[in-house]
C-alpha positions in Angstrom: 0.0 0.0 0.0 1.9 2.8 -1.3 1.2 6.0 0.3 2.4 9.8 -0.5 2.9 12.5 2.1 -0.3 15.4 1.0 -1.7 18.2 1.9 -4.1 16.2 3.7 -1.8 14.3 5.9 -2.3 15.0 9.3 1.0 14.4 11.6 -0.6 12.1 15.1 2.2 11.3 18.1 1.2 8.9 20.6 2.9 6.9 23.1 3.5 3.2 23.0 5.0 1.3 25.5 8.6 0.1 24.6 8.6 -3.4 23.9 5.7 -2.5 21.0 8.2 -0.3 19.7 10.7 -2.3 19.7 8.3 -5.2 17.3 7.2 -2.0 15.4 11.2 -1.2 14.4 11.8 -5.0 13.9 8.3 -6.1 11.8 8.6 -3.0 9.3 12.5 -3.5 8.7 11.5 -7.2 7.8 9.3 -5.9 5.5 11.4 -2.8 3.8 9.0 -0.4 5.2 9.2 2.6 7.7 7.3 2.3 11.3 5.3 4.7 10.4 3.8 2.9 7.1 3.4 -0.3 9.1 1.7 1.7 11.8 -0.9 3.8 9.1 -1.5 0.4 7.5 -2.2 -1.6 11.1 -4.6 1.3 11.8 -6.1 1.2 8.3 -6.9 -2.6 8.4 -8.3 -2.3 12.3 -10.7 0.6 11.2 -11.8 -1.9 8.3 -12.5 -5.0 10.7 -14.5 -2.5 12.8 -16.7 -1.5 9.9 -17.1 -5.0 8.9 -17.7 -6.0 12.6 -20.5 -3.5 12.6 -21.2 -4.2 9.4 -22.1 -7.7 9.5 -24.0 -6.9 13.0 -26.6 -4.5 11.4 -27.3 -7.1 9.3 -28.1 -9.6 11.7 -29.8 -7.7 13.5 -32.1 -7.1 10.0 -32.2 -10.8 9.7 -33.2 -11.3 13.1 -36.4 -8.4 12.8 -37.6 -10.2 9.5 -37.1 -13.7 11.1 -39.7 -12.6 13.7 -41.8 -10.6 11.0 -42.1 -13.7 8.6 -43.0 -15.8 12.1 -45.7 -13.2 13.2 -47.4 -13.4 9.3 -47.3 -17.5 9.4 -48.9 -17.4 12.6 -51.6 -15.1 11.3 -51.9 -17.6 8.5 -51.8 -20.6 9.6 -55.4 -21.6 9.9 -56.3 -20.0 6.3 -53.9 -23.1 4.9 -56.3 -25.2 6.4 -59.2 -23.9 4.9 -58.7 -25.3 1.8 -58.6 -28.7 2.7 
């Protein structure tokens, strides 16, 4: 994931404790990269799960409210099946 410095950049210090550094130096020299590219990227992949995490929980909760709206209209039908016998 390439990514140029722009205009829109915003600059963000925090503090981590040492030992995460330390992986943070280590993992993005492994992969050619510089801490802070492995650190945008990390954030940028746990901000995806999250939408996906809500994502996918909207949805069941859609599921779940139709579930019980198709159970409430068989229940008010069930005896018109019958009819026709």
């Amino acid at each position: 994931m390439a990514h140029n410095s722009s205009v829109k950049d915003a600059r963000l210090n925090l503090l981590v404790p040492i030992e995460l550094k330390r992986k943070l130096v280590k993992t993005a020299a492994g992969q050619g990269k510089k801490v802070s590219a492995l650190v945008r990227e990390s954030i940028e992949e746990k901000l995806a799960q999250i939408e996906r995490e809500l994502f996918e929980e909207k949805m069941r909760d859609a599921y779940l409210e139709m579930a019980e709206e198709n159970l409430s209209t068989i229940e008010e039908f069930k005896y018109a099946d019958a009819e026709n016998l």
